[in-house]
C-alpha positions as CSV (number, residue, x, y, z in Angstrom):
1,X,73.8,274.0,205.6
2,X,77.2,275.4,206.9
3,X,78.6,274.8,203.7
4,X,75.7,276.5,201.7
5,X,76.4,279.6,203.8
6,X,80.4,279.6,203.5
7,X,79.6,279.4,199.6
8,X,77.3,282.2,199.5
9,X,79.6,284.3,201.8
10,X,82.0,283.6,198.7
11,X,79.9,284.0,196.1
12,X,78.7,287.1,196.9
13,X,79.4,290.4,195.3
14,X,78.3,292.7,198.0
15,X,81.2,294.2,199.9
16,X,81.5,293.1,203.6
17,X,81.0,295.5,206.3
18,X,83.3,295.9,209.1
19,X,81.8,295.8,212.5
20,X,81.3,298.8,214.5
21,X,83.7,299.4,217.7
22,X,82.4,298.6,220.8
23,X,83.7,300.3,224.5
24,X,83.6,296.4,226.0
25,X,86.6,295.5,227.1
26,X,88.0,292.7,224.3
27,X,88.3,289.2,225.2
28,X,91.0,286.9,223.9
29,X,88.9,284.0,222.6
30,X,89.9,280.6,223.1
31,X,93.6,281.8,223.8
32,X,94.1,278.7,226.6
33,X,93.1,276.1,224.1
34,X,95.3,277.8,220.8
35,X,98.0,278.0,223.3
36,X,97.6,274.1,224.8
37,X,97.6,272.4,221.5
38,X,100.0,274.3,219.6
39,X,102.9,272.9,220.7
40,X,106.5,273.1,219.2
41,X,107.1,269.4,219.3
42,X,109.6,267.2,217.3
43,X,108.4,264.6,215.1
44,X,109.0,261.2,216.8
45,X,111.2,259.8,213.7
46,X,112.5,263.3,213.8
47,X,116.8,263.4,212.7
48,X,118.7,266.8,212.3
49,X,121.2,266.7,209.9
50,X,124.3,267.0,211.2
51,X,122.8,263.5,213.1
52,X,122.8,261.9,209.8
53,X,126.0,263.2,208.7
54,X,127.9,261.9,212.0
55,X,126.5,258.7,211.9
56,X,127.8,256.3,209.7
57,X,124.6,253.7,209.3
58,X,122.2,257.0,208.8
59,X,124.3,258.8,205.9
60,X,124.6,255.2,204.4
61,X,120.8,254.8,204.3
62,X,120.2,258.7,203.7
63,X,122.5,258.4,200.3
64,X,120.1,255.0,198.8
65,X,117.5,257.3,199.2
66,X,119.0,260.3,197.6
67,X,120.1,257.9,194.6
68,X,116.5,257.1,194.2
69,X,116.3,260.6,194.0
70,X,118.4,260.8,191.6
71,X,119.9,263.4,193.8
72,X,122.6,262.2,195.6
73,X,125.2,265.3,193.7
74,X,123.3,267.5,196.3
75,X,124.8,265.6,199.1
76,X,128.1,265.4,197.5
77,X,128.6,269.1,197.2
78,X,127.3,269.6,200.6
79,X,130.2,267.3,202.0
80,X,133.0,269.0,199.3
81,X,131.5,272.7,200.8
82,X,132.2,270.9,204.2
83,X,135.6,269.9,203.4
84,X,136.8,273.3,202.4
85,X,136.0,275.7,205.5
């Protein structure tokens, strides 16, 4: 039924009307759960680059994935960018 109504709301050619103001004073609705679950946490298998780049076993399995890729040049100029400044 929810979904009939989301399609008509679609569907429908007549222009929308915007609600008149009101003098209540507005309410911030639902703010304590948006805020509680939108949180700015890490994945847990979660590596930063540079990570990668300093460890020696992570950049060796980082670069058989990227020549799956076929995209292990990428890497390569990355490291000869590095090299230079």
């Amino acid at each position: 039924d929810v979904i009939n109504h989301l399609l008509i709301l679609f569907f429908d050619k007549t222009p929308m009307s915007d609600l008149p103001d009101s003098d209540l004073p507005k309410v911030e609705f639902l703010s304590n759960f948006v805020s509680s679950h939108f949180s700015n946490k890490r994945p847990v298998l979660y590596t930063d680059f540079q990570t990668i780049l300093e460890d020696q076993r992570l950049l060796y399995v980082f670069m058989q994935f990227l020549k799956e890729e076929s995209s292990l040049n990428v890497l390569q100029f990355h490291l000869s960018v590095g090299k230079l400044s």
